[in-house]
PLY file of the C-alpha trace (Angstrom):
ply
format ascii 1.0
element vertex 402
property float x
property float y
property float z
element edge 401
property int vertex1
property int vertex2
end_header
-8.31 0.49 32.51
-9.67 4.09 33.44
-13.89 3.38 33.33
-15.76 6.63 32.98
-19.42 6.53 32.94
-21.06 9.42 31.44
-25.14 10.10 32.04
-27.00 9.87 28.99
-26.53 9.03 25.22
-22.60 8.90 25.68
-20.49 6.79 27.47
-16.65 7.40 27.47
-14.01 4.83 28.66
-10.20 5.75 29.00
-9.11 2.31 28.12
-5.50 2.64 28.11
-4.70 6.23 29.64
-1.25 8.14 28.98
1.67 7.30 30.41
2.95 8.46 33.83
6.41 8.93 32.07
4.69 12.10 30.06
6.36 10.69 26.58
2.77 11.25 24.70
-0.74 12.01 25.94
-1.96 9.49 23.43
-5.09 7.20 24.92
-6.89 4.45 23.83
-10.25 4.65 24.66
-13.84 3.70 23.70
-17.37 6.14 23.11
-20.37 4.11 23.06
-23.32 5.66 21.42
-27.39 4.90 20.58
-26.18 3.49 17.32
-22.92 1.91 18.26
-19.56 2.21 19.77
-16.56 3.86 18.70
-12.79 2.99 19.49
-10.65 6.21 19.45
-8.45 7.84 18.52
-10.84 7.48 15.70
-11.06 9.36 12.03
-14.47 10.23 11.38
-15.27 10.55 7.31
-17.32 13.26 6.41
-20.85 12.91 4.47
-21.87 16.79 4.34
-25.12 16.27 2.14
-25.69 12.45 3.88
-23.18 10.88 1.36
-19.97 10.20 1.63
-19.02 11.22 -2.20
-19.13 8.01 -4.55
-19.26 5.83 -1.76
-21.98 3.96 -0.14
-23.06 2.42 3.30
-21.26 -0.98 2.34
-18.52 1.26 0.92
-18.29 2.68 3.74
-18.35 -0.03 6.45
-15.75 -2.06 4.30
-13.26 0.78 4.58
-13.39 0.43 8.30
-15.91 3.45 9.18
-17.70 3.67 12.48
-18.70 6.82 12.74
-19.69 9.52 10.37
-20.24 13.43 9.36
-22.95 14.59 8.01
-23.67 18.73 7.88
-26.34 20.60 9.81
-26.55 23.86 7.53
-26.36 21.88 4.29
-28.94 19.39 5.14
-31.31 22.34 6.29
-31.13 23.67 3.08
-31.25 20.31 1.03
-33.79 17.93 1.50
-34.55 20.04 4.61
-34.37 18.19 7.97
-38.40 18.01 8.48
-38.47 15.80 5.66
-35.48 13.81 6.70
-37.47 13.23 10.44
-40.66 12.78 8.42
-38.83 9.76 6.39
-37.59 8.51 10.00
-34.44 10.65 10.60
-30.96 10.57 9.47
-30.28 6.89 9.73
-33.06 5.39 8.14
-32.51 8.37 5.40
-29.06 7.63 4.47
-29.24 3.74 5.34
-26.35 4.19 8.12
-27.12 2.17 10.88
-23.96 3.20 12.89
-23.43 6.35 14.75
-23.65 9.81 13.01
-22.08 13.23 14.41
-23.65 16.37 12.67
-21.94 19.49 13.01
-23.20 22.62 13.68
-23.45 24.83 11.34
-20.64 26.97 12.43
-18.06 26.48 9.90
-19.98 27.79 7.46
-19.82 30.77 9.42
-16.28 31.10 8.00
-16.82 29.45 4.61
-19.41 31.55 3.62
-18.43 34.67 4.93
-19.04 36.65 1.73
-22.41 35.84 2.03
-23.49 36.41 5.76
-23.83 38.78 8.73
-23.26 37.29 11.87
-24.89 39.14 15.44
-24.63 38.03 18.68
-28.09 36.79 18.25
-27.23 34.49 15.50
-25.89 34.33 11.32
-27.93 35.25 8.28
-27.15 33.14 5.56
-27.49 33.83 1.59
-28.24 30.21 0.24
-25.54 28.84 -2.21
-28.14 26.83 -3.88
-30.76 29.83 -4.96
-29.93 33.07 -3.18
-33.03 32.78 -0.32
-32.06 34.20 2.83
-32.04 31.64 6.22
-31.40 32.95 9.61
-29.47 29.93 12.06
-29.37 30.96 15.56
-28.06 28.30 18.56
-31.53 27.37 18.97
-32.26 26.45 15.43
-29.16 24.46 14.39
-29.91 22.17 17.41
-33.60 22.02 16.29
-32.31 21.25 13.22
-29.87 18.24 14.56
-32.29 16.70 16.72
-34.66 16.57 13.75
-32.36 15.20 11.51
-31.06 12.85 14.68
-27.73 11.92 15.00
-26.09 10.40 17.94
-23.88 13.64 18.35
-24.80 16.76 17.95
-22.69 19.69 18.14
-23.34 23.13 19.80
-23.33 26.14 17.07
-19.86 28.17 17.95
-18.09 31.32 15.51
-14.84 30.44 14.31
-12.64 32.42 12.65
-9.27 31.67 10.89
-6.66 30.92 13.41
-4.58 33.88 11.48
-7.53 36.99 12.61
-6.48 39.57 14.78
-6.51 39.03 18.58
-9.81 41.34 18.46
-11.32 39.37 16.09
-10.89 36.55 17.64
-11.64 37.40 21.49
-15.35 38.79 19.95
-15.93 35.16 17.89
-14.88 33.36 21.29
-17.38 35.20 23.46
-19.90 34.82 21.29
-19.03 31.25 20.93
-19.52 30.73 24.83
-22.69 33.04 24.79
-24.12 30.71 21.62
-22.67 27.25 23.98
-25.22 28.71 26.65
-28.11 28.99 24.39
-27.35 25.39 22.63
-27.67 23.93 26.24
-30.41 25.47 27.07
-32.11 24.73 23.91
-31.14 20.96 23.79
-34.20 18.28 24.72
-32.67 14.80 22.76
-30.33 14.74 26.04
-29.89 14.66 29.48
-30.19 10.84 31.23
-33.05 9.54 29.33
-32.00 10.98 26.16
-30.67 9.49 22.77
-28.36 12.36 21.61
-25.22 13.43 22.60
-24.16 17.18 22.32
-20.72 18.67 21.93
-19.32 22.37 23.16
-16.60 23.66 21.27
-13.33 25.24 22.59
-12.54 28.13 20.23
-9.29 30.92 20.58
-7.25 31.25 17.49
-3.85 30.82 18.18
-3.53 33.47 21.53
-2.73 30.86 24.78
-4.89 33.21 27.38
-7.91 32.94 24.57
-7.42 29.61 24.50
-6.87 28.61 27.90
-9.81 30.95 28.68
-12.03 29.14 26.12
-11.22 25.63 27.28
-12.05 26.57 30.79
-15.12 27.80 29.94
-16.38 25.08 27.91
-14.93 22.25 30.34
-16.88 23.97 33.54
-20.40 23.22 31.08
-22.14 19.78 30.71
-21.32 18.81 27.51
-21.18 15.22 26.69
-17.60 16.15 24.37
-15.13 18.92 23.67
-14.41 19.75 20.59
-11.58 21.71 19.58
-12.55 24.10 16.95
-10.52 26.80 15.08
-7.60 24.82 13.87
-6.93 22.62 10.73
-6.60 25.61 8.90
-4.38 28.50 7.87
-1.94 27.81 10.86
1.42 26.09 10.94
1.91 22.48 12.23
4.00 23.98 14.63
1.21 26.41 16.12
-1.34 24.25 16.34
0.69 21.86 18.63
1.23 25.29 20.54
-2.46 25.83 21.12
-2.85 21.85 21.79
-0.57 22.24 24.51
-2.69 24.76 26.27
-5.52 23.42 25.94
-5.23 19.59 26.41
-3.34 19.82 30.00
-6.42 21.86 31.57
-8.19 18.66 29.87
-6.13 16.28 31.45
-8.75 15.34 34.13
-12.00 15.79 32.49
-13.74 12.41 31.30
-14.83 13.42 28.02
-13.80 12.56 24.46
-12.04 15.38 23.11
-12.17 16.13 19.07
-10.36 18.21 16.92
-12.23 19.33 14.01
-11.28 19.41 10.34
-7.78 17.50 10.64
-7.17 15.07 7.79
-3.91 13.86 7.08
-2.43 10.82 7.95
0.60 13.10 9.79
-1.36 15.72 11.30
-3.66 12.93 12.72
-0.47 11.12 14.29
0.85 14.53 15.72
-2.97 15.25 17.51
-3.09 11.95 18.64
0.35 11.88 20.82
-0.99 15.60 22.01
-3.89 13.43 23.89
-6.85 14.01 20.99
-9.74 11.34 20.55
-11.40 12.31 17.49
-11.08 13.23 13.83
-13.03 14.42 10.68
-11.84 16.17 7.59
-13.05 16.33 3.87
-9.45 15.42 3.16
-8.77 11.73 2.77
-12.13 12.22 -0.41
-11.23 15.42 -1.87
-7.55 14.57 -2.66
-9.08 11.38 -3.79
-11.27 13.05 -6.25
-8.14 14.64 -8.16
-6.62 11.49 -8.29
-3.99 11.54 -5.21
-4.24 8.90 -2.90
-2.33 7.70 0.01
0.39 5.56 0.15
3.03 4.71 2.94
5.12 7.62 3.05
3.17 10.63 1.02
1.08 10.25 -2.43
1.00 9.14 -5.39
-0.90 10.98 -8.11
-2.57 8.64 -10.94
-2.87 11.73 -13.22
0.73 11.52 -13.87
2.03 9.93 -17.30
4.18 7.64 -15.62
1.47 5.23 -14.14
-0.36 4.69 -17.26
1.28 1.48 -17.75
1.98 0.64 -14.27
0.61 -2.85 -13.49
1.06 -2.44 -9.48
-1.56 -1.86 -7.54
-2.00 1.20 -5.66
-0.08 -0.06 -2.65
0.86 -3.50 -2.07
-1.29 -5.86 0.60
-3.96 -2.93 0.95
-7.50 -4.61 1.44
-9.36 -1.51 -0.23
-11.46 -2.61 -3.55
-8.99 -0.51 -5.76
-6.09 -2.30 -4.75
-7.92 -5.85 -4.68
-8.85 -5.95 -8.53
-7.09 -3.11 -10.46
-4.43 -1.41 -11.16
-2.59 2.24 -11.11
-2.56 2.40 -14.91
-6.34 1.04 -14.91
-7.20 3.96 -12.28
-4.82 6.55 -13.96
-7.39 5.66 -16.93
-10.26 6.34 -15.55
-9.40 9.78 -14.17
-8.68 10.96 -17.95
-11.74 9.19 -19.54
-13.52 11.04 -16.54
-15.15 7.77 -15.26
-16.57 8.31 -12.19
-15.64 4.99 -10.70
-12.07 6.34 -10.73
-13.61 8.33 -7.81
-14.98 5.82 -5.81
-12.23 3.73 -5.94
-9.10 6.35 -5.03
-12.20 7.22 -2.34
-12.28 3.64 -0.72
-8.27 3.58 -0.91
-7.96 6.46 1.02
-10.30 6.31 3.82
-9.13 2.30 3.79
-5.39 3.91 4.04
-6.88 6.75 7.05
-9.05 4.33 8.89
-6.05 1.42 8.75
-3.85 4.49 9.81
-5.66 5.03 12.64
-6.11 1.29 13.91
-2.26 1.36 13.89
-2.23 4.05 15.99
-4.41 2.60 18.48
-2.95 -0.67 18.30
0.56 0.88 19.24
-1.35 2.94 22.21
-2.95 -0.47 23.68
0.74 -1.67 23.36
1.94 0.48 25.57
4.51 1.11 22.70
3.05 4.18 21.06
6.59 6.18 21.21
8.39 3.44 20.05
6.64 3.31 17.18
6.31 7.14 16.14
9.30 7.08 13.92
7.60 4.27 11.75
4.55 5.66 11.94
5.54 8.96 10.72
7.44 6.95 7.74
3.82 5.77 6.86
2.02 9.03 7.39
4.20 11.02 5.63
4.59 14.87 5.41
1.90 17.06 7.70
-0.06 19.17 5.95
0.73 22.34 3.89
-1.64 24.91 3.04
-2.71 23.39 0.05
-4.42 20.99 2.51
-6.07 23.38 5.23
-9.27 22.14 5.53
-10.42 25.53 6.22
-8.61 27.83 4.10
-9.99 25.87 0.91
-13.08 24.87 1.75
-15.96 25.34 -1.33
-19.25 26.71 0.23
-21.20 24.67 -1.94
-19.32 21.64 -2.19
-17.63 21.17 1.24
-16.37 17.33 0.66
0 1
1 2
2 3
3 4
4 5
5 6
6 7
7 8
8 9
9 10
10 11
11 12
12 13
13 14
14 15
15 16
16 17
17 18
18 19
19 20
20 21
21 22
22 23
23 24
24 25
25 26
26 27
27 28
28 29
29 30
30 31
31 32
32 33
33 34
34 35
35 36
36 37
37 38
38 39
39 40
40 41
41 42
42 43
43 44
44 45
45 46
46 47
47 48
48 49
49 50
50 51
51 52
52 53
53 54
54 55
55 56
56 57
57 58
58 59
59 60
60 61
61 62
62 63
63 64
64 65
65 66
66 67
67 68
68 69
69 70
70 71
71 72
72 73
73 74
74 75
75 76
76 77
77 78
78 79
79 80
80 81
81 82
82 83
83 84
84 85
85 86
86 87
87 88
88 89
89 90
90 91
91 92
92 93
93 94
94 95
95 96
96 97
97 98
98 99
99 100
100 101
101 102
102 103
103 104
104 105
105 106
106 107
107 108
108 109
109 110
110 111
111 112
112 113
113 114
114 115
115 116
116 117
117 118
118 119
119 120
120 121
121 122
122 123
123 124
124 125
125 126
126 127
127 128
128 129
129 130
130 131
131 132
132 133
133 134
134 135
135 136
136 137
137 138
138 139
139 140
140 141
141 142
142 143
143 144
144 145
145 146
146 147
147 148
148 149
149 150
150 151
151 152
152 153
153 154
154 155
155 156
156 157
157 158
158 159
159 160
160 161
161 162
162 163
163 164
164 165
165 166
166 167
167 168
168 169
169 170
170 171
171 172
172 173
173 174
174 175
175 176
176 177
177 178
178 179
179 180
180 181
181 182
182 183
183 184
184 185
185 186
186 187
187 188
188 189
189 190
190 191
191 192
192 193
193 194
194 195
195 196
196 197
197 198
198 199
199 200
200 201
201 202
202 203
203 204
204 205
205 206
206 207
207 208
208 209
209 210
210 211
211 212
212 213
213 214
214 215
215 216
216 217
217 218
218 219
219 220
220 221
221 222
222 223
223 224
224 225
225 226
226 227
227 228
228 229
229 230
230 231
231 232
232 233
233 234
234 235
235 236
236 237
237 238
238 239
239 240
240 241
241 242
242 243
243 244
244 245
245 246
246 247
247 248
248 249
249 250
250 251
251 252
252 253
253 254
254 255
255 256
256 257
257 258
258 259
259 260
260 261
261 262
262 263
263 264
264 265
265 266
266 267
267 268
268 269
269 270
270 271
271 272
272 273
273 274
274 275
275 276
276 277
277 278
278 279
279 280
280 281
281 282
282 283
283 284
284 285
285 286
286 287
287 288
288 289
289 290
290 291
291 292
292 293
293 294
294 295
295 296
296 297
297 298
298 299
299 300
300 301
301 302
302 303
303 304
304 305
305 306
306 307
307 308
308 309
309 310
310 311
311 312
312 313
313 314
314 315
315 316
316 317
317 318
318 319
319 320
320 321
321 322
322 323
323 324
324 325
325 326
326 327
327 328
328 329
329 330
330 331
331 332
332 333
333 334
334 335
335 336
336 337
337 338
338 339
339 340
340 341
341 342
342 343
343 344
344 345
345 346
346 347
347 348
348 349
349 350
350 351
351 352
352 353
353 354
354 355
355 356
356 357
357 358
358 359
359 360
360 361
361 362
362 363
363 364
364 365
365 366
366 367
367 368
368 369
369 370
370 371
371 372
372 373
373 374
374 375
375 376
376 377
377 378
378 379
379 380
380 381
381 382
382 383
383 384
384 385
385 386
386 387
387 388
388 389
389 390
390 391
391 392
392 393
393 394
394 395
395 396
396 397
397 398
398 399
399 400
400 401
């Protein structure tokens, strides 16, 4: 076991490290935070307005979460996060009592780019909700976070679609490390007697020299975690394992969890994982769920379809999820045409139940020692990576981002 100790809210332990052999960078290893501790490689579900959709905290801890999303910008706007820390933060507002990661802000940098300008000082935002303007600069989104008072906050970056010209590109990644500066600077929940964590993120499209320049830049600063920002959308499987080799080599050495944002299916997660990433979160595993696809070993099945309106199977055999406990596909296909909204929260629990087992898989093949052994059954379960249709992203509703 590789022990790393890191000062302050965040501890990170390499518990099984990759092999000498080079045959995956996979590692097993475990973050302990203020409200808990987390075993990665670890898929984090995503709560943008403090809710994972449909589900709720005992929803949530039966599916196997241990961490959660929850989203700076949207939480700003709605309830606002001085009444969140007025009703005793995040936590005690959402009655979570395990750790929380909010993001920055950023994406919606991309998401709502028809309705912002973005300076080097900061991004003016058009609300979604009523039309007021709101102006979120590095030093407000982490005002904002340690308000609302997760255990990880994350520094406000400028991505772009990995697809942008080179120029476009190079000017969001310099402002990214310019904003990274200012999110430091700003940050008081840390440090060694503080309770939050905070997160830099790596940015540089798909150009190697932007992205080995990025990671460099972000691994020389004291963040408690690198994130890997950028990706999990209009790119290729095939290019993002490009810029994953850059940049998780010049990692190799650095004690930190590293987390790749927005990646949500059970194959991509697999492929990120053997590249040497930690950490997951996507809107995914929820969405799909909410037309009625869910996961199932191999691909998905889709419970709109006519053919499992009298199927008496459950959604997939020996799953522990509530939907596959008591019902089945033809009960589920029902209540996604009579518009029932526990159809949700049941192809919801199956799918973060089928992600989250995924995952502990995964890990238990790393701790094994066996992890490359086992990627050809593994993929069999995971199915097909993503295709565009799935790029977190490229499809991502400003208003509605699970």
């Amino acid at each position: 076991m590789t022990a790393v100790a890191v000062a302050g809210p965040a501890s990170f332990e390499v518990l099984t490290p990759p092999p000498a052999d080079g045959r995956t960078r996979a590692r097993l290893g475990r973050l302990t935070l203020p409200h808990g501790v987390v075993e990665t490689p670890q898929f984090m579900p995503v709560g943008t307005n403090a809710t994972v959709k449909a589900l709720d905290p005992d929803d949530l801890r039966t599916v196997g979460a241990t961490i959660v999303l929850a989203n700076t910008y949207h939480l700003y706007l709605r309830p606002g996060h001085e009444r969140i820390e007025r009703l005793g933060g995040l936590h005690r507002f959402m009655a979570w009592d395990r750790p929380i990661l909010t993001d920055s802000g950023g994406f919606q940098v991309v998401s709502l780019a028809d309705s912002r300008v973005i300076d080097d000082d900061g991004a003016t935002f058009r609300s979604h909700i009523d039309g007021s303007l709101h102006r979120l600069t590095p030093e407000k989104a982490i005002a904002i976070q340690e308000a609302l008072g997760a255990d990880i906050a994350v520094a406000l970056d400028h991505p772009v679609y990995p697809s942008s010209e080179r120029a476009v590109v190079e000017d969001a990644t310099e402002r990214t490390h310019r904003w990274a500066e200012r999110s430091l600077a700003s940050h008081q929940r840390g440090g060694h007697t503080g309770d939050q964590a905070l997160f830099g993120v790596i940015q540089g499209g798909l150009d190697p020299e932007l992205r080995e320049r990025s990671t460099r830049f972000i691994a020389s600063m004291p963040f408690d975690g690198i994130n890997i920002g950028g990706l999990a959308g209009d790119e290729t499987p095939a290019q993002r394992r490009a810029a994953l080799d850059v940049v998780v080599p010049l990692l190799a050495d650095d004690p930190r969890p590293r987390y790749l944002m927005g990646l949500g299916s059970p194959a991509d997660l697999l492929d990120a994982v053997d590249q040497g990433i930690d950490m997951f979160d996507s809107v995914l595993p929820s969405r799909v769920a909410r037309t009625g696809q869910v996961w199932v070993p191999g691909g998905r099945l889709n419970l709109r379809n006519a053919v499992h309106l009298d199927d008496p199977a459950p959604i997939e055999e020996g799953c522990p999820c509530v939907a596959c406990r008591q019902f089945s596909r033809a009960y589920i296909a029902h209540l996604f045409r009579a518009k029932e909204l526990l159809a949700y929260r049941l192809a919801t629990c199956h799918n973060l139940t089928f992600t989250l087992d995924f995952m502990a898989r995964i890990r238990a093949a790393i701790g094994s020692g066996r992890l490359p052994e086992s990627m050809a059954d593994l993929r069999l379960r995971g199915g097909r990576t993503s295709g565009a249709e799935d790029a977190t992203m490229a499809d991502e509703p400003a208003g509605d981002p699970q």
